[in-house]
C-alpha positions as CSV (number, residue, x, y, z in Angstrom):
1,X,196.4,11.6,262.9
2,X,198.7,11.2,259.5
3,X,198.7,14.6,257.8
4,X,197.7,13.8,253.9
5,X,200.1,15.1,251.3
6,X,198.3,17.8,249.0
7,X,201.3,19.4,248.0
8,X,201.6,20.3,244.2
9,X,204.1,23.4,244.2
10,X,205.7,25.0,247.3
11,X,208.1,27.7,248.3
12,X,209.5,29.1,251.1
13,X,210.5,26.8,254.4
14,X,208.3,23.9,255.8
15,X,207.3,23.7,259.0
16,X,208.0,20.1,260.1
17,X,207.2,20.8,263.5
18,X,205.5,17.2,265.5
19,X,206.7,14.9,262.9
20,X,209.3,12.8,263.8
21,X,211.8,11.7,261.5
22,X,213.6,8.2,262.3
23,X,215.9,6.6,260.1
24,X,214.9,4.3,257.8
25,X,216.8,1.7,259.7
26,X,215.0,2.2,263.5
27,X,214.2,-1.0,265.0
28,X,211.0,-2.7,263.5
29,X,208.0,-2.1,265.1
30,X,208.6,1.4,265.8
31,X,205.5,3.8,265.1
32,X,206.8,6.7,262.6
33,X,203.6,8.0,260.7
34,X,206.3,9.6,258.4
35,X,205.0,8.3,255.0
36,X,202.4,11.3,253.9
37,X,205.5,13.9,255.3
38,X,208.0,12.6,253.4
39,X,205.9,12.6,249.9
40,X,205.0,16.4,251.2
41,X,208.8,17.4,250.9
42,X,210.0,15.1,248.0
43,X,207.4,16.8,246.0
44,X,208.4,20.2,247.3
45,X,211.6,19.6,246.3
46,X,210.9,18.3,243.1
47,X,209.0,21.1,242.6
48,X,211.9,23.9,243.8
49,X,214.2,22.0,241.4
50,X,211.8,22.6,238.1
51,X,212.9,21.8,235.5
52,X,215.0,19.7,236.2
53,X,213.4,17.3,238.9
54,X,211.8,14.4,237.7
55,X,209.3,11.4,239.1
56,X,211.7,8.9,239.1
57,X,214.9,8.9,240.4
58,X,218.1,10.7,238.3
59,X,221.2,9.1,237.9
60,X,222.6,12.4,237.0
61,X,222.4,13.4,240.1
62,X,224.3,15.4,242.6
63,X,226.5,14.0,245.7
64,X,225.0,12.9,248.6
65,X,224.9,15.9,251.0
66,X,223.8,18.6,248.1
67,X,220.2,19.6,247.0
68,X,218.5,18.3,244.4
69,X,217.6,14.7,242.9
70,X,219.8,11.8,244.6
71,X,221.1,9.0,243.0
72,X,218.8,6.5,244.6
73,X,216.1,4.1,243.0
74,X,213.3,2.0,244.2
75,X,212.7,-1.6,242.6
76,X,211.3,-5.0,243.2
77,X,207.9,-3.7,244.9
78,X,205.4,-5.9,246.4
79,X,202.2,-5.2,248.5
80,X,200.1,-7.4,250.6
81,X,201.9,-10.5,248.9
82,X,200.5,-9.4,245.5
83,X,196.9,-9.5,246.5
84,X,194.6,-7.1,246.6
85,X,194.2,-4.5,249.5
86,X,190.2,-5.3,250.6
87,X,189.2,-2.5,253.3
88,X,185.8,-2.9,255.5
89,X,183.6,-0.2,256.8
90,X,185.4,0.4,260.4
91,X,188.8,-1.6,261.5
92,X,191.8,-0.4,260.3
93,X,193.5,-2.5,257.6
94,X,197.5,-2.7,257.3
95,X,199.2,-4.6,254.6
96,X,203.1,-5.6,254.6
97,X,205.0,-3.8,251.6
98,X,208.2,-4.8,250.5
99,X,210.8,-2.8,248.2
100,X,214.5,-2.6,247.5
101,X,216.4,0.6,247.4
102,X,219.5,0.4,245.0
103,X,221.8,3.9,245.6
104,X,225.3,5.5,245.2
105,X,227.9,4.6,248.0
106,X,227.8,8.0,249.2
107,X,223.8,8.0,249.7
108,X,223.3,7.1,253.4
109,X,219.9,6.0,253.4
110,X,220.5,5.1,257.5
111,X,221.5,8.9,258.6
112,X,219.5,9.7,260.9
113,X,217.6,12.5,258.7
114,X,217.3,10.5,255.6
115,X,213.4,9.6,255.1
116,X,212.1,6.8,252.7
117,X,209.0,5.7,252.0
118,X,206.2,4.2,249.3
119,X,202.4,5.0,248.5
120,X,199.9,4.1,246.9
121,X,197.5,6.9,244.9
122,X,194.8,7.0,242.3
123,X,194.0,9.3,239.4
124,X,196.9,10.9,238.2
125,X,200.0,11.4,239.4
126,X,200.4,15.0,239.8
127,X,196.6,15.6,240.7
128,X,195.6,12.5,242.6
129,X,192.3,11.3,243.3
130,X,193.3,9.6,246.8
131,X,196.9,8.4,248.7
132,X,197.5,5.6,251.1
133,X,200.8,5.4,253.0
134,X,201.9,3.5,255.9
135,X,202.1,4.2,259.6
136,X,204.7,2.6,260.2
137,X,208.5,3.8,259.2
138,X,210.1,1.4,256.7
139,X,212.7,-1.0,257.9
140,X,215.7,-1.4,255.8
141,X,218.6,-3.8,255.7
142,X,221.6,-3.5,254.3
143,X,222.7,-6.3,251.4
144,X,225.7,-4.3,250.1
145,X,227.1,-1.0,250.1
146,X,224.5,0.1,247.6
147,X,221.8,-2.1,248.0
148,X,219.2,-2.7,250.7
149,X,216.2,-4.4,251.6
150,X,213.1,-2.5,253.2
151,X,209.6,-3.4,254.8
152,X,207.2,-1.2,255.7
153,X,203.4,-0.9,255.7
154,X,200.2,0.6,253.8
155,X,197.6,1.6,256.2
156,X,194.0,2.4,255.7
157,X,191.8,4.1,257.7
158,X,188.0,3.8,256.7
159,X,186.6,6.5,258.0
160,X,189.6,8.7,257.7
161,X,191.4,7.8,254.2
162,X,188.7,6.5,251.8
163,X,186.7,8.9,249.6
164,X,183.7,6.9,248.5
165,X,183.2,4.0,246.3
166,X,185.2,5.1,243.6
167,X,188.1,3.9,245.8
168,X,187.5,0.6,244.6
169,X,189.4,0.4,241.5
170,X,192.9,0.2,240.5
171,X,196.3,1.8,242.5
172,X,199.3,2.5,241.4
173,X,202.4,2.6,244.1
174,X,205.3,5.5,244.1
175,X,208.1,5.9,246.8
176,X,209.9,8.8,247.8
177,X,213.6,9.3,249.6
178,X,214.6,13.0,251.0
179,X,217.7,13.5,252.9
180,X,217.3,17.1,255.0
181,X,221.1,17.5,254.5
182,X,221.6,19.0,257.9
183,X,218.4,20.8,258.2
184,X,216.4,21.9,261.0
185,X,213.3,19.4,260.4
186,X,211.0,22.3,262.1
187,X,212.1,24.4,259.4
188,X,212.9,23.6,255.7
189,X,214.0,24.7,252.5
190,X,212.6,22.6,249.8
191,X,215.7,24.0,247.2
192,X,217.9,22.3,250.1
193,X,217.5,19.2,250.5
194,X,218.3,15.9,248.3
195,X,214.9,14.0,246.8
196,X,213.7,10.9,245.0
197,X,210.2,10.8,243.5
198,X,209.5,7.7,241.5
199,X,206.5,6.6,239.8
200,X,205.2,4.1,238.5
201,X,206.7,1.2,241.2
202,X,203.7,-1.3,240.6
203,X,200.1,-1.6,240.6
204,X,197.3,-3.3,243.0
205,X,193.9,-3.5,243.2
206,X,191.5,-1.8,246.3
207,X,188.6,-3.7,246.8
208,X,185.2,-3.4,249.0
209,X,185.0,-6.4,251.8
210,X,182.1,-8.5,251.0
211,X,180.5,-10.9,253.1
212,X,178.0,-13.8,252.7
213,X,175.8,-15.7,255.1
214,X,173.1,-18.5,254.7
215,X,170.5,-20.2,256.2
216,X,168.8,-23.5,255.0
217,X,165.9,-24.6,256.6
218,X,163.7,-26.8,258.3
219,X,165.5,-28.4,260.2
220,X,165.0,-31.0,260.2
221,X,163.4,-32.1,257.5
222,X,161.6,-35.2,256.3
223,X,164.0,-37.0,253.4
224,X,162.6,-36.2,249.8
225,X,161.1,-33.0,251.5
226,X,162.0,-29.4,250.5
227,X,165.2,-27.7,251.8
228,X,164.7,-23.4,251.6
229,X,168.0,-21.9,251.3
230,X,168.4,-18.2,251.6
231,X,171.3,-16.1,251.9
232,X,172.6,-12.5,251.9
233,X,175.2,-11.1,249.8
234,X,176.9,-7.5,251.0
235,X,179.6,-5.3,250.4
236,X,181.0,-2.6,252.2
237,X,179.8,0.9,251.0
238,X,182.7,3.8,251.8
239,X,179.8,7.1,251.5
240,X,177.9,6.0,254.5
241,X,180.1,3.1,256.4
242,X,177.8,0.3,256.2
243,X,177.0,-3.1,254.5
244,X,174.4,-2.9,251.9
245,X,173.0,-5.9,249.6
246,X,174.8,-6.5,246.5
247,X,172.7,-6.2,243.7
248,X,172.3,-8.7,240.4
249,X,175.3,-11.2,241.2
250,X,175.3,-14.9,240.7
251,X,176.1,-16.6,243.7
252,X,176.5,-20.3,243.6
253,X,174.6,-23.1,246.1
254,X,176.9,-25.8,247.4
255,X,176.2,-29.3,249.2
256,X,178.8,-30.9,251.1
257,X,177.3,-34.6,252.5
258,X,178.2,-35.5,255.8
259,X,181.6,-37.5,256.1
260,X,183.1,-35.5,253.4
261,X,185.3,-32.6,252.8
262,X,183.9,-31.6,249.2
263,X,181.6,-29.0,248.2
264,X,180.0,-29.9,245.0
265,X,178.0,-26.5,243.3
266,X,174.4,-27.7,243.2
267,X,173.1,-24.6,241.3
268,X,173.5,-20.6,240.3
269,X,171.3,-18.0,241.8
270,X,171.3,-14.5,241.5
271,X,170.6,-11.8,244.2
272,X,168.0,-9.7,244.0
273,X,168.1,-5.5,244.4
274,X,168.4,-6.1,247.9
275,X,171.1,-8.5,247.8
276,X,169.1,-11.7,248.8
277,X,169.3,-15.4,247.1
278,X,166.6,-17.6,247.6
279,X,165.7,-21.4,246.0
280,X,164.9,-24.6,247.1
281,X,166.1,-28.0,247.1
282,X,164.9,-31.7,247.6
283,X,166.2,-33.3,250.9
284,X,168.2,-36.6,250.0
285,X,171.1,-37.1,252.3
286,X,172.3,-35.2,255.5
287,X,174.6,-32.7,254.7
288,X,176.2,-28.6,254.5
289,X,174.6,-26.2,252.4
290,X,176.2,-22.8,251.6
291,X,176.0,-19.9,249.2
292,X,179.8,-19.1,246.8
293,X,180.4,-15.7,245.4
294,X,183.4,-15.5,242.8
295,X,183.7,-11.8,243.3
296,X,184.4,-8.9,241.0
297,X,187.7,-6.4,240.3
298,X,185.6,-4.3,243.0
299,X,184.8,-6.6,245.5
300,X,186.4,-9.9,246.8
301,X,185.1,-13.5,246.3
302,X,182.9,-14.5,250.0
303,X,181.5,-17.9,251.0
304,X,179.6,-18.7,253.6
305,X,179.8,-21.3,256.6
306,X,178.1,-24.2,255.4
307,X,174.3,-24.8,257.2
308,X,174.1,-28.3,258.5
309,X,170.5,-29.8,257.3
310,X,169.7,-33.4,259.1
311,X,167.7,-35.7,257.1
312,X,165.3,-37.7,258.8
C-alpha cells in the first residue's frame, strides 16, 4: 500500500522506515512505490526552508550536498501520450509519464539517495483535493552532464485513490527531487536535505470509463420489416464502484452494410434517466447496427460492437 502525501508543514525527523529509496536510475521495471514519499519530504523541506523555499525549482540555490532548494528543474512533461487518464470501477490503471530533468553538474540525480518523481493533484496546490503518483520508480537516462531523460508511471487505484465523482475533471502534474545528503532514510531532518518542488509541469484530464452495448432485433427479419435497436449507455460511478446509466446524452445509430468497412450515422437518439436508447428502423439490406457516443470532458467517447441483422 502507497502511503498518500498529506503533508502541509512539518518539523522534527521523519521516520522513513519500510520505504525504500532506489535511485532514479535502477533498472526499469523495478517496483519503488516511492512517488507519495518523496512529495512527503520535498514538501517538508520546503516547508523547513520558509521563506525562502519555493514550488518550483531555484536557480539560486545551494551546492549539491547542502540543504535547501537544488538547482534542478523539471521540463518537457507528458502523460499517457497526451490523452486523458480514463479509470474504471475495479482494475488498476497505469499510464506511462515522461519528463526531462535539466540540473547543475554537481546535482547527482543517480546517487543512490537522490529521489525524483511527478504527480498529478487537484484543487489547489497547497490544499489539494486528491494526488496520484506512480508505483513505479522513474527511470532516467543520462543525455549530458546536466541533462537527462526519465519515464516513470501514474497509477490509479479505484478503490484506493479516487474520492468520488468529482475526480473527473481537470489535473494538474508537479514533480519533486530530494537528495537525503547522507541521511539515515529511517530518520530525517527536513532542514537537511536538498529539495525541488515544481508546479505547474502540465495539465490532463481524468475521466469516468464509459461503455456502450446494443442489440438490434429480430433476427432475422423480413426486408421492409422493422429493425428495434436498443442499447445501454454507462459510466463508471467512483461513490459506490459500479456502472450506472448515463442520463440525457445523444448517442448516435450507425449502419454498416455487409461487404463494407463504413459506418454511415443513420440517426441521433438520446438516453433516457436510466441510460437506455431505443428507435426503430426499416429493414432494407443486411448489415451492422451499432450505438456512437462522442463523449464529454467527464467521460470518454464509447461505441459499441456492431449487431449483425440478416435480411431475408
Amino acid at each position: 500500500m502507497r502511503i498518500r502525501a498529506t503533508v502541509a508543514a512539518v518539523s522534527g525527523a521523519l521516520a522513513l522506515s519500510a520505504l525504500a529509496l532506489p535511485s532514479a536510475a535502477q533498472a526499469d521495471g523495478a517496483h519503488g512505490s516511492t512517488g507519495s514519499s518523496t512529495a512527503q519530504l520535498a514538501r517538508a523541506a520546503q516547508s523547513a526552508a520558509a521563506p525562502t523555499g519555493a514550488k518550483s525549482g531555484a536557480r539560486s540555490a545551494a551546492s549539491a550536498d547542502e540543504p535547501g532548494p537544488l538547482d534542478l528543474t523539471f521540463s518537457k512533461f507528458t502523460v499517457n501520450g497526451g490523452k486523458p487518464l480514463v479509470v474504471g470501477t475495479t482494475y488498476t490503471k497505469r499510464v506511462p509519464t515522461t519528463f526531462t530533468v535539466t540540473h547543475a553538474a554537481n546535482v547527482d540525480i543517480f546517487a543512490e539517495d537522490f529521489m525524483l518523481e511527478v504527480g498529478l493533484y487537484r484543487g489547489s496546490f497547497d490544499n489539494p483535493a486528491n494526488e496520484f503518483y506512480g508505483d513505479d520508480t522513474p527511470v532516467c537516462k543520462k543525455v549530458s552532464a546536466t541533462v537527462a531523460t526519465c519515464k516513470g508511471n501514474i497509477a490509479v487505484y479505484p478503490e484506493f485513490d479516487l474520492f468520488g465523482n468529482a475526480d473527473a475533471t481537470k489535473w494538474k502534474a508537479v514533480g519533486y527531487a530530494v537528495a537525503l545528503n547522507g541521511q539515515d532514510p529511517e530518520d530525517v531532518d527536513p532542514g537537511d536535505i536538498g529539495f525541488v518542488v515544481q508546479d505547474n509541469l502540465g495539465t490532463t484530464l481524468v475521466q469516468r470509463a464509459s461503455k456502450q452495448t446494443v442489440n438490434a432485433s429480430p433476427e432475422p427479419v423480413k426486408k421492409g420489416g422493422t429493425i428495434t435497436v436498443t442499447g445501454w449507455l454507462s459510466r463508471a460511478n467512483w461513490d459506490d464502484y459500479k456502472y450506472h446509466g448515463y442520463t440525457s446524452q445523444s448517442v448516435k445509430l450507425q449502419f454498416r452494410k455487409k461487404g463494407s468497412s463504413t459506418y454511415t450515422t443513420v440517426k441521433t437518439v438520446r438516453t433516457n434517466n436510466k441510460g437506455d436508447a431505443k428507435t426503430t428502423v426499416k429493414a432494407t439490406v443486411d448489415g451492422y447496427w451499432r450505438y456512437s457516443f462522442a463523449g464529454t470532458s467527464t467521460t470518454p467517447a464509447a461505441t459499441a460492437t456492431g449487431d449483425y441483422v440478416d435480411v431475408k
